[in-house]
Biopython code that builds the backbone (N, CA, C, O; Angstrom):
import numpy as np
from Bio.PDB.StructureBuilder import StructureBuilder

atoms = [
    (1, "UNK", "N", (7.577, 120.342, 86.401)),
    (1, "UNK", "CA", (7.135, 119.222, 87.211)),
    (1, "UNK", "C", (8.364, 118.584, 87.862)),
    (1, "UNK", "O", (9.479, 118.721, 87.360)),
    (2, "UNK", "N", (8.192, 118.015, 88.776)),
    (2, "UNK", "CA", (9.094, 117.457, 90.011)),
    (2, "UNK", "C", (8.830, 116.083, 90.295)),
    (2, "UNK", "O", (7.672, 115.806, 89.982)),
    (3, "UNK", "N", (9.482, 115.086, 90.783)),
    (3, "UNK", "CA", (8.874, 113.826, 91.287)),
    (3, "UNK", "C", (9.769, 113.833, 92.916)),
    (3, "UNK", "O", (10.985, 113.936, 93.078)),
    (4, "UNK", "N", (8.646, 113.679, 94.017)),
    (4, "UNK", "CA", (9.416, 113.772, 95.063)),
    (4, "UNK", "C", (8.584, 112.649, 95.911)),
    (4, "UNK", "O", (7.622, 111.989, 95.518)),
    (5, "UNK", "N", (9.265, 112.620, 97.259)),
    (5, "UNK", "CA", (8.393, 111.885, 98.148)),
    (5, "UNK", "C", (7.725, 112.629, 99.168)),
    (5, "UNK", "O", (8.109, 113.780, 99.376)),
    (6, "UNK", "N", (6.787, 112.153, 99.835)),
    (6, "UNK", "CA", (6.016, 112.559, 100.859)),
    (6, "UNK", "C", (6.120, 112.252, 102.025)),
    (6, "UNK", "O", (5.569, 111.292, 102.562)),
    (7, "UNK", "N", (7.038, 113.258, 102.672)),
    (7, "UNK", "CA", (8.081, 112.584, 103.786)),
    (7, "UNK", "C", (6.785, 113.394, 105.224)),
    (7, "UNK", "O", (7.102, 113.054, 106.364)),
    (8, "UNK", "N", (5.860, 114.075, 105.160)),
    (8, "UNK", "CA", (5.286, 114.575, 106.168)),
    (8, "UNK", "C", (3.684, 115.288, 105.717)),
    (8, "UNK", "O", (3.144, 115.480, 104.627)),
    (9, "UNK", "N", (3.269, 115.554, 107.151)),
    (9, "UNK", "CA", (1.617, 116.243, 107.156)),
    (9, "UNK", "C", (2.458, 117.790, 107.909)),
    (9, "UNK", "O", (3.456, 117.931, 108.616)),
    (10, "UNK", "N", (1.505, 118.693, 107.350)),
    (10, "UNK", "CA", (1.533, 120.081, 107.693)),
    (10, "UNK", "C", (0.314, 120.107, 108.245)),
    (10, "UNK", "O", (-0.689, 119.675, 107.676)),
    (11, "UNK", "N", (0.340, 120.933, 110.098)),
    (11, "UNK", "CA", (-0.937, 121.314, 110.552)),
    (11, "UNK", "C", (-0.991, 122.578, 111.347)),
    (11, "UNK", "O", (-0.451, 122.856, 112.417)),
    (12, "UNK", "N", (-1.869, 123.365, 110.472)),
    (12, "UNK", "CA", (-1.892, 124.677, 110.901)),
    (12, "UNK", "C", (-3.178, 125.335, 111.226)),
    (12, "UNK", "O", (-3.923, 125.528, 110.265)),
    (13, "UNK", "N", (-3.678, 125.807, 112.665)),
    (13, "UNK", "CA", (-4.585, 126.692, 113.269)),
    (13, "UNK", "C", (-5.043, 127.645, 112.583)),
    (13, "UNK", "O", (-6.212, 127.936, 112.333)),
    (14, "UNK", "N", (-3.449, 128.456, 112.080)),
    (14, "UNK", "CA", (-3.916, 129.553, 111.109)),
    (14, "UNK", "C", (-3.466, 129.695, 109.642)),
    (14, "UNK", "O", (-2.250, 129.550, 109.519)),
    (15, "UNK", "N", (-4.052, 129.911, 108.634)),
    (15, "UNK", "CA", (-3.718, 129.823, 108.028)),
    (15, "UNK", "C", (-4.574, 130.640, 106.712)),
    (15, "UNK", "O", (-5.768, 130.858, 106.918)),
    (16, "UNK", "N", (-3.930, 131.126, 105.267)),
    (16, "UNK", "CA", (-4.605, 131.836, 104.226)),
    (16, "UNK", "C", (-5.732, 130.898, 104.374)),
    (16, "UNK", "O", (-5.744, 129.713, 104.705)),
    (17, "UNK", "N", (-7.259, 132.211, 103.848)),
    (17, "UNK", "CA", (-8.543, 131.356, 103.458)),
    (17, "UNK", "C", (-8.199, 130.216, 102.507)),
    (17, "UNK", "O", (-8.247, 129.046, 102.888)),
    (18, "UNK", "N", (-7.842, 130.571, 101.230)),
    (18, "UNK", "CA", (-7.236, 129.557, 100.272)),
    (18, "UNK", "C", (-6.853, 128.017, 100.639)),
    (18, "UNK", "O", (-7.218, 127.071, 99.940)),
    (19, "UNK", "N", (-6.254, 127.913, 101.549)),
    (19, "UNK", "CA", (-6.116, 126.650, 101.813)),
    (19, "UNK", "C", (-6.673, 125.683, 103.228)),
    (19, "UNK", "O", (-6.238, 124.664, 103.764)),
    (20, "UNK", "N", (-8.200, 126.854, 103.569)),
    (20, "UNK", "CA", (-8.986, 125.970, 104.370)),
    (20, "UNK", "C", (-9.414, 124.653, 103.463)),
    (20, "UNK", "O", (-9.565, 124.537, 102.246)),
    (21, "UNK", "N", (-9.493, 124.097, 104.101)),
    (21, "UNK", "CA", (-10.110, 122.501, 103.393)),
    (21, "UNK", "C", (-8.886, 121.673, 102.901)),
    (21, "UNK", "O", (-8.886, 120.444, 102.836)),
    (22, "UNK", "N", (-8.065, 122.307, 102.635)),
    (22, "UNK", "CA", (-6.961, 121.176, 101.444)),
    (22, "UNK", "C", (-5.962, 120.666, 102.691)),
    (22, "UNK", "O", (-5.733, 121.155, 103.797)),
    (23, "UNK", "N", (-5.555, 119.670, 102.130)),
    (23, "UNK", "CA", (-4.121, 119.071, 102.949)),
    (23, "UNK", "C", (-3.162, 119.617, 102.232)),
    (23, "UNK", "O", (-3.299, 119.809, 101.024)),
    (24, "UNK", "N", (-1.706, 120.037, 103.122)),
    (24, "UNK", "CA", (-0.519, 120.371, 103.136)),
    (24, "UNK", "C", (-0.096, 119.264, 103.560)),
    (24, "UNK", "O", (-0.377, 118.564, 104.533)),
    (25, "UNK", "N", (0.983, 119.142, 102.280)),
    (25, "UNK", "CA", (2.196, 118.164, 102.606)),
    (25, "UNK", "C", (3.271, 118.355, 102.481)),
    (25, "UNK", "O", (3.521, 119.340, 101.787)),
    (26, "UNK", "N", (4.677, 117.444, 103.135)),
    (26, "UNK", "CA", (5.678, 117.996, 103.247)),
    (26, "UNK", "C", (6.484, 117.398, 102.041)),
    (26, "UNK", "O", (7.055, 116.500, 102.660)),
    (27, "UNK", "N", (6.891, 117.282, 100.859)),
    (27, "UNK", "CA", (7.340, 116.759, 100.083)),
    (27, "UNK", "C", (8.735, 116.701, 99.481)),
    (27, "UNK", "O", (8.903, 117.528, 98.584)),
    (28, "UNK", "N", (9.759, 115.935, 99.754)),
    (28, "UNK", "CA", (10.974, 115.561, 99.438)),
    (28, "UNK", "C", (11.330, 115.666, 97.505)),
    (28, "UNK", "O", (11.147, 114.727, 96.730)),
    (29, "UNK", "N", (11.639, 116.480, 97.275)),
    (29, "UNK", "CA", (12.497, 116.120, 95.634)),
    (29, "UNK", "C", (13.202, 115.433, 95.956)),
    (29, "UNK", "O", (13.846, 115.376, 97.003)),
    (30, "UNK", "N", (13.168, 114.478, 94.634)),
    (30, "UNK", "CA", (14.008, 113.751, 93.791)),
    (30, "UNK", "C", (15.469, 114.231, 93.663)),
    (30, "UNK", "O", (15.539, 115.459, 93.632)),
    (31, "UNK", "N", (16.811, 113.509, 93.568)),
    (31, "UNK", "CA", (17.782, 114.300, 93.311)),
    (31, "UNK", "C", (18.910, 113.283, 92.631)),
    (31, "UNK", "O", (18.927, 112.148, 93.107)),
    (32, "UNK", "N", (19.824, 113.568, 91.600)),
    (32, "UNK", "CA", (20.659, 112.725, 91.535)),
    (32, "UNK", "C", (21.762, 112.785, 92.560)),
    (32, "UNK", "O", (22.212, 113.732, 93.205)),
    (33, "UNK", "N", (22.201, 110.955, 92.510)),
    (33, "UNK", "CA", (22.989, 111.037, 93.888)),
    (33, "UNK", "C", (24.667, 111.783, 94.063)),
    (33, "UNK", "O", (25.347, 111.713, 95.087)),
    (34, "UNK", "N", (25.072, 112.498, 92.743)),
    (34, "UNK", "CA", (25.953, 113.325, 92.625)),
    (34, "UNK", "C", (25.527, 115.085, 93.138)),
    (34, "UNK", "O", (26.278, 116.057, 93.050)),
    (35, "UNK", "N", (24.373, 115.066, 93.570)),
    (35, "UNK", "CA", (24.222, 116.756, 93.628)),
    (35, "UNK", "C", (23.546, 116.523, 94.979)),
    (35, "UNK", "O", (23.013, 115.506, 95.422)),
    (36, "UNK", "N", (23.720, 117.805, 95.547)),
    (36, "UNK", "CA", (23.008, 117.811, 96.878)),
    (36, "UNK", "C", (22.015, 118.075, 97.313)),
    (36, "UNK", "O", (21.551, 119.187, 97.061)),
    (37, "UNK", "N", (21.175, 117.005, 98.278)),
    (37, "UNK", "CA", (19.797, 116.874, 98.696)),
    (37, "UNK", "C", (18.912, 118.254, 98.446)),
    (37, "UNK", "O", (19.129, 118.883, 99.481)),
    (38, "UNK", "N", (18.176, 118.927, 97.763)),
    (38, "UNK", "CA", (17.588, 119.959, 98.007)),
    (38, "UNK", "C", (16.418, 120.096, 99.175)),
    (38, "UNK", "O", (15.821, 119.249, 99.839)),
    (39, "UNK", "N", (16.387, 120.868, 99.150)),
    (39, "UNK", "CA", (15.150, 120.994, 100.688)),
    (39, "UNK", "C", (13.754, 120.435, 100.747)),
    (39, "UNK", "O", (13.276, 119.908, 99.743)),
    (40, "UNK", "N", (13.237, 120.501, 101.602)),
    (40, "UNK", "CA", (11.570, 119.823, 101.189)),
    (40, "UNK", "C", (10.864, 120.550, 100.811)),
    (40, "UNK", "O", (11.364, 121.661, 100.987)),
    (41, "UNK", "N", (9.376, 120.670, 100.092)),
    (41, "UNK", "CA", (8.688, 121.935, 100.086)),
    (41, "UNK", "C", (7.428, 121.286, 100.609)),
    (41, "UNK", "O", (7.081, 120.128, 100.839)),
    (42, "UNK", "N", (6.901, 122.433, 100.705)),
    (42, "UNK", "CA", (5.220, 122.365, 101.461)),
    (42, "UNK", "C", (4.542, 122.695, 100.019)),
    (42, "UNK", "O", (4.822, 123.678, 99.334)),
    (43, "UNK", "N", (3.185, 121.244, 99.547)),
    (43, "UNK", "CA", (2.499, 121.279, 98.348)),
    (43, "UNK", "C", (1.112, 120.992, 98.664)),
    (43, "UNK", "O", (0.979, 119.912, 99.239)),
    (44, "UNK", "N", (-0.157, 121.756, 98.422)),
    (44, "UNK", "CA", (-1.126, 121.245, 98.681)),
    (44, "UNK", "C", (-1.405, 119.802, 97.802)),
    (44, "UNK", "O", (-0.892, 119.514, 96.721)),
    (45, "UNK", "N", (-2.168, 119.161, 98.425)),
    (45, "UNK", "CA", (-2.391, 117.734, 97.924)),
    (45, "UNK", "C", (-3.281, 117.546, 97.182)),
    (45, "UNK", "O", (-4.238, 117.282, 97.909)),
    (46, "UNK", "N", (-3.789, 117.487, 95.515)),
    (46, "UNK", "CA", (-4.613, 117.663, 94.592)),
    (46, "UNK", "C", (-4.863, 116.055, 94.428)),
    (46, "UNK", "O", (-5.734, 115.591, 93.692)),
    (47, "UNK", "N", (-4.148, 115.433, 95.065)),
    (47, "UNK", "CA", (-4.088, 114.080, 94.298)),
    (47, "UNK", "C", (-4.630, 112.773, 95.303)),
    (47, "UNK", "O", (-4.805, 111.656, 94.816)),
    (48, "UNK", "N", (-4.878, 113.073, 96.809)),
    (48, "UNK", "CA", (-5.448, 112.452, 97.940)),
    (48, "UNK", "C", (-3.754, 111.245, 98.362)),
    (48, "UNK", "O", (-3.921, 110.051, 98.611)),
    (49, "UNK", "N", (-2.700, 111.717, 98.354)),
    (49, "UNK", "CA", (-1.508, 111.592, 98.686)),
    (49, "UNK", "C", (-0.922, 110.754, 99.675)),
    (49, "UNK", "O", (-1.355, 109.729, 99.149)),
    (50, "UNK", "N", (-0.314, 110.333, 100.644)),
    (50, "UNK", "CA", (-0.072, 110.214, 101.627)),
    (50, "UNK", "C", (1.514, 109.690, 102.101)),
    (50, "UNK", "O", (2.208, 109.254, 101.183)),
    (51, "UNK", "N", (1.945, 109.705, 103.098)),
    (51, "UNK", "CA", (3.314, 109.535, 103.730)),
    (51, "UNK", "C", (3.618, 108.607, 103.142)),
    (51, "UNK", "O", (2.905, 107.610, 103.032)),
    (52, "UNK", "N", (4.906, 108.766, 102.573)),
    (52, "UNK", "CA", (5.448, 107.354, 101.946)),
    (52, "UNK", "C", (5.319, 107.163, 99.859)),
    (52, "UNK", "O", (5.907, 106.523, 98.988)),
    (53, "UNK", "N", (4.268, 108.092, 99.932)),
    (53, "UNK", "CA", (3.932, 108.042, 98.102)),
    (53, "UNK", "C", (5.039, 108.716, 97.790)),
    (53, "UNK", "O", (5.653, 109.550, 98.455)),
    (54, "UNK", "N", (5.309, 108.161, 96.402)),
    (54, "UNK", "CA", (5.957, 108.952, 95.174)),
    (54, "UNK", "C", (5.272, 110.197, 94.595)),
    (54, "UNK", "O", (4.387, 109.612, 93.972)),
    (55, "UNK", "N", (5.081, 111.330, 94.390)),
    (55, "UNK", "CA", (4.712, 112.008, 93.755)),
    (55, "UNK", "C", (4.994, 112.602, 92.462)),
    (55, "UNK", "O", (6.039, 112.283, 91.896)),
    (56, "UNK", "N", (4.149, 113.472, 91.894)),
    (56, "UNK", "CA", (4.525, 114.047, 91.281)),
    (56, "UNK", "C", (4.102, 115.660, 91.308)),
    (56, "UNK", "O", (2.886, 115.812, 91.187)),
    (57, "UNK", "N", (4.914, 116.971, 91.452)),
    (57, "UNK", "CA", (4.839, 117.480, 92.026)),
    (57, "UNK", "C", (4.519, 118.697, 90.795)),
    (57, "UNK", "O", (5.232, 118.599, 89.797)),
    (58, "UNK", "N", (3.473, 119.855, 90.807)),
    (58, "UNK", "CA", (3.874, 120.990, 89.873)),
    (58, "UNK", "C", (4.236, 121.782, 90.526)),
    (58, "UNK", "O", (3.467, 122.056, 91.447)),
    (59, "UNK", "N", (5.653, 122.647, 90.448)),
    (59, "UNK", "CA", (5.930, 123.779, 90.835)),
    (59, "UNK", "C", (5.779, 125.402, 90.134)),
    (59, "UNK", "O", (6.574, 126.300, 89.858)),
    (60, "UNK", "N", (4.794, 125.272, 90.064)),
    (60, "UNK", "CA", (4.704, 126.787, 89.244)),
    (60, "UNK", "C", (3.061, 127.029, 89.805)),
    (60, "UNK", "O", (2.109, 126.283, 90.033)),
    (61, "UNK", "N", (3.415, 129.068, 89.913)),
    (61, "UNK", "CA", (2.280, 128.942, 90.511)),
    (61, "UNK", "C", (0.756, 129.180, 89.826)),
    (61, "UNK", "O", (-0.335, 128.794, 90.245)),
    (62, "UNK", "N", (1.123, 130.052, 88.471)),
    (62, "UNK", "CA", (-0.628, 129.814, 87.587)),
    (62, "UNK", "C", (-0.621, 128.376, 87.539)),
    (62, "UNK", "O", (-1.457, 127.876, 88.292)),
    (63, "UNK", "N", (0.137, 127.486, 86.815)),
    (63, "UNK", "CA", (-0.473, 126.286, 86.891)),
    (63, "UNK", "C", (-0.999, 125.842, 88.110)),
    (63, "UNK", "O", (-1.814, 124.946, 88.328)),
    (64, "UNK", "N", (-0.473, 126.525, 88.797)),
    (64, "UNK", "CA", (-1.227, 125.446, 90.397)),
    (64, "UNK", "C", (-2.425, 125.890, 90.534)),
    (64, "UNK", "O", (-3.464, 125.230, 90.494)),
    (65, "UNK", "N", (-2.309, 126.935, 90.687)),
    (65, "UNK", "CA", (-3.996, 127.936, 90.702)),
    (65, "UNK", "C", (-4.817, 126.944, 89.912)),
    (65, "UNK", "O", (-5.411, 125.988, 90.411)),
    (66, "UNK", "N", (-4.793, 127.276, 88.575)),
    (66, "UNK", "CA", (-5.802, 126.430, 87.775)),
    (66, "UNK", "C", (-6.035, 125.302, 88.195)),
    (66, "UNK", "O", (-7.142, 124.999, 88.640)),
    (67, "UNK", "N", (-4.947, 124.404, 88.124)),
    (67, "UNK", "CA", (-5.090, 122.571, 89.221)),
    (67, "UNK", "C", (-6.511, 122.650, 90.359)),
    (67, "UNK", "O", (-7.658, 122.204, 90.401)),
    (68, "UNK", "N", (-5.539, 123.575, 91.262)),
    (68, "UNK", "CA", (-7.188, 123.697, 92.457)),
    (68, "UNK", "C", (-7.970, 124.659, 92.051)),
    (68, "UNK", "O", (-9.022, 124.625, 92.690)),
    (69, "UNK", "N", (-7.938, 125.605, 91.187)),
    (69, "UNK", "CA", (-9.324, 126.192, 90.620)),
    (69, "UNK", "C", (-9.935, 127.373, 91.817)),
    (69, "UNK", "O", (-11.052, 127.860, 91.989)),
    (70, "UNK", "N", (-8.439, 127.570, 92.611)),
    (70, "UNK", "CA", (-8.377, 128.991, 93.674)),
    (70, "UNK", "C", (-8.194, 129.911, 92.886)),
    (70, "UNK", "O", (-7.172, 129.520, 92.321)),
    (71, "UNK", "N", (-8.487, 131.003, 92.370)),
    (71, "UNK", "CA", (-8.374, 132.115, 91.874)),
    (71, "UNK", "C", (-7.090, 133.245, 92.563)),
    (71, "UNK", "O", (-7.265, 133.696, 93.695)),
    (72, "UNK", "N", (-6.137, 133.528, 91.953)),
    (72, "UNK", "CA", (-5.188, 134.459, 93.362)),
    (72, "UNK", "C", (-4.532, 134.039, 94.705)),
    (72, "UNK", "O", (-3.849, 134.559, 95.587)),
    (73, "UNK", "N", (-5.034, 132.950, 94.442)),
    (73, "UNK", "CA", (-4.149, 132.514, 95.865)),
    (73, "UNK", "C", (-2.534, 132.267, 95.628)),
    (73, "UNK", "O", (-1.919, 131.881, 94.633)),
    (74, "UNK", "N", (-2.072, 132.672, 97.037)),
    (74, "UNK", "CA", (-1.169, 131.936, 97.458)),
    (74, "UNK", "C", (-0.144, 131.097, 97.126)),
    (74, "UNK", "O", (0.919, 131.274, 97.722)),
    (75, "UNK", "N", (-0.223, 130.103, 96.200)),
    (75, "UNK", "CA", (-0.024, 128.909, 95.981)),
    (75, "UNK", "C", (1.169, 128.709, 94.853)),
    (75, "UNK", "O", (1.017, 129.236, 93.752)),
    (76, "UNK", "N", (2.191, 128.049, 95.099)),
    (76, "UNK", "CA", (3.609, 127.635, 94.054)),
    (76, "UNK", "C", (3.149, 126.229, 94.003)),
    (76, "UNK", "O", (2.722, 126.111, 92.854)),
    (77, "UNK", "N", (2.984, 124.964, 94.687)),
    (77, "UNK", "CA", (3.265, 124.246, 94.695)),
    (77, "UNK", "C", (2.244, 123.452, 94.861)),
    (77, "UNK", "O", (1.618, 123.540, 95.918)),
    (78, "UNK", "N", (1.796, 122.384, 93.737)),
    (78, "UNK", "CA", (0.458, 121.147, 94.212)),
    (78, "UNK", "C", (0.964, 119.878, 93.837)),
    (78, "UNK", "O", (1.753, 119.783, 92.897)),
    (79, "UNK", "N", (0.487, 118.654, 94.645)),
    (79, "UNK", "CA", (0.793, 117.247, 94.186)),
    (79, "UNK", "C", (-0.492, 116.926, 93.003)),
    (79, "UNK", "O", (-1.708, 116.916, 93.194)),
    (80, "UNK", "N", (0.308, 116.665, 91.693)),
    (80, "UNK", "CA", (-0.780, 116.556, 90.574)),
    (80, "UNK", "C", (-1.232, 114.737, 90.670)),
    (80, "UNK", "O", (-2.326, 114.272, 90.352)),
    (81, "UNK", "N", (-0.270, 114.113, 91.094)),
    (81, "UNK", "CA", (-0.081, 112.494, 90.734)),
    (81, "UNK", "C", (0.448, 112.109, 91.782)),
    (81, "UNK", "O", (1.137, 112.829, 92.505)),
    (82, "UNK", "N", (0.121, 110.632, 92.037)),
    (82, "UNK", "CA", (0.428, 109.552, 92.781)),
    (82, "UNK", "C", (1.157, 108.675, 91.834)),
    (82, "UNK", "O", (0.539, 108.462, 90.791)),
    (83, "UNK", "N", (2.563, 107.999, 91.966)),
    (83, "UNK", "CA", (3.309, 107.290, 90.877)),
    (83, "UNK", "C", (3.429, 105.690, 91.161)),
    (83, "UNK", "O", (3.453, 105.437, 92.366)),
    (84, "UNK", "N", (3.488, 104.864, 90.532)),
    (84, "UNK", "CA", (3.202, 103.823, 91.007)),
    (84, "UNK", "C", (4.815, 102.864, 90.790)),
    (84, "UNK", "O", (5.289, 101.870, 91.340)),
    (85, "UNK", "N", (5.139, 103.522, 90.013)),
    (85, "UNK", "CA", (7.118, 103.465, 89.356)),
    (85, "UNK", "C", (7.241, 104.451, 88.749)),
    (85, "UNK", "O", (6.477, 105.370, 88.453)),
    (86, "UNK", "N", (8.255, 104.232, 88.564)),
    (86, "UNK", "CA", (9.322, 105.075, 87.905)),
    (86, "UNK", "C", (10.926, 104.025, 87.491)),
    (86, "UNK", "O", (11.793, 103.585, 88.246)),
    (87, "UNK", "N", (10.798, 103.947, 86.296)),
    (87, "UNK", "CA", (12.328, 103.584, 85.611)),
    (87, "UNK", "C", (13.160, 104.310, 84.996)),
    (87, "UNK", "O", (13.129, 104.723, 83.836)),
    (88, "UNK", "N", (14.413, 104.556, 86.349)),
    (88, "UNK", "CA", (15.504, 105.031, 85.602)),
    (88, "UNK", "C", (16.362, 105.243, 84.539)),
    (88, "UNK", "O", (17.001, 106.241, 84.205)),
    (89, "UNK", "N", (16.234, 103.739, 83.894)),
    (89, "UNK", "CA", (17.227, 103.405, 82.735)),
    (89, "UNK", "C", (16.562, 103.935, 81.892)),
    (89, "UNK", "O", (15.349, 104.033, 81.705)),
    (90, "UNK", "N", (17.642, 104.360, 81.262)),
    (90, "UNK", "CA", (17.400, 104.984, 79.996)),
    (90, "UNK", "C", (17.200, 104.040, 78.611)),
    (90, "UNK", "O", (17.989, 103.146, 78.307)),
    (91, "UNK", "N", (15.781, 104.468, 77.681)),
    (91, "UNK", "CA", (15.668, 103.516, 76.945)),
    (91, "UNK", "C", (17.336, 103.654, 75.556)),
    (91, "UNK", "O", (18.055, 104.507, 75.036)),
    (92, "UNK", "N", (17.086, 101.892, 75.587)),
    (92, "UNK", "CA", (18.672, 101.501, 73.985)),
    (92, "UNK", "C", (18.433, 102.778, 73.209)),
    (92, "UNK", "O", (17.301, 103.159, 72.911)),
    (93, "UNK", "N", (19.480, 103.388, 72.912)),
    (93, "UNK", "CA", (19.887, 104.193, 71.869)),
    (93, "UNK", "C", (18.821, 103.501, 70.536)),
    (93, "UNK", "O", (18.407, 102.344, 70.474)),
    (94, "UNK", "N", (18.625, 104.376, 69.776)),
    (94, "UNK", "CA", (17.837, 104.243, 68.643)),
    (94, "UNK", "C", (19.150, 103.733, 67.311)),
    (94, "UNK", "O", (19.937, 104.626, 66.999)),
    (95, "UNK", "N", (19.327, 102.248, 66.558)),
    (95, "UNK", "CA", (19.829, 102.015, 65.479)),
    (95, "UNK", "C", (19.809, 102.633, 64.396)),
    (95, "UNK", "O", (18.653, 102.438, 64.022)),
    (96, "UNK", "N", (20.419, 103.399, 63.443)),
    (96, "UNK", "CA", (19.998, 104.247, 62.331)),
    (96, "UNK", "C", (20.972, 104.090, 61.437)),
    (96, "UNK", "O", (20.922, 104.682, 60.359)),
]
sb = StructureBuilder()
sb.init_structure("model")
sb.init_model(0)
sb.init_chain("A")
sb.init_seg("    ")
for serial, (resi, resn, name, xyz) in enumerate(atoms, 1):
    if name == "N":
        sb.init_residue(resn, " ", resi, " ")
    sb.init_atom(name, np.array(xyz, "f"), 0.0, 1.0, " ", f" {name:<3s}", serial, name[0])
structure = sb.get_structure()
């Protein structure tokens, strides 16, 4: 799993049967600010998504299959979640 943003809409004329009906989105990973930006990926939208959300992203592709319940398709990448935060800090060390 991934947490990225939803920096765009994908629109395509043609495209696999598999992903008639679903929205494609363009989705930004997360990155720490010591390593470099990785690329965006294209994720169908399981989660009703939109420009600007936080996500949360599965990258693998049986799990994705199962998520949308396409059999064989196509598919690496689905938005499972919409995030509402996220906190960085790490919780106090545990006293022992």
């Amino acid at each position: 799993m991934e947490i990225g943003k939803v920096i765009g809409t994908i629109v395509s004329t043609i495209k696999h049967p598999a992903y008639h009906g679903k929205k494609l989105l363009l989705v930004q990973p997360m990155h720490q600010p010591e390593q470099p930006e990785p690329e965006a990926i294209v994720a169908i939208d399981h989660a009703q998504a939109g420009i600007g959300d936080t996500v949360l992203v599965m990258r693998e592709g049986s799990g994705a299959r199962q998520v949308t319940a396409i059999k064989d398709a196509p598919i690496i990448s689905v938005i499972v979640g919409i995030l509402d935060s996220i906190d960085l800090h790490a919780p106090p060390a545990a006293k022992g």
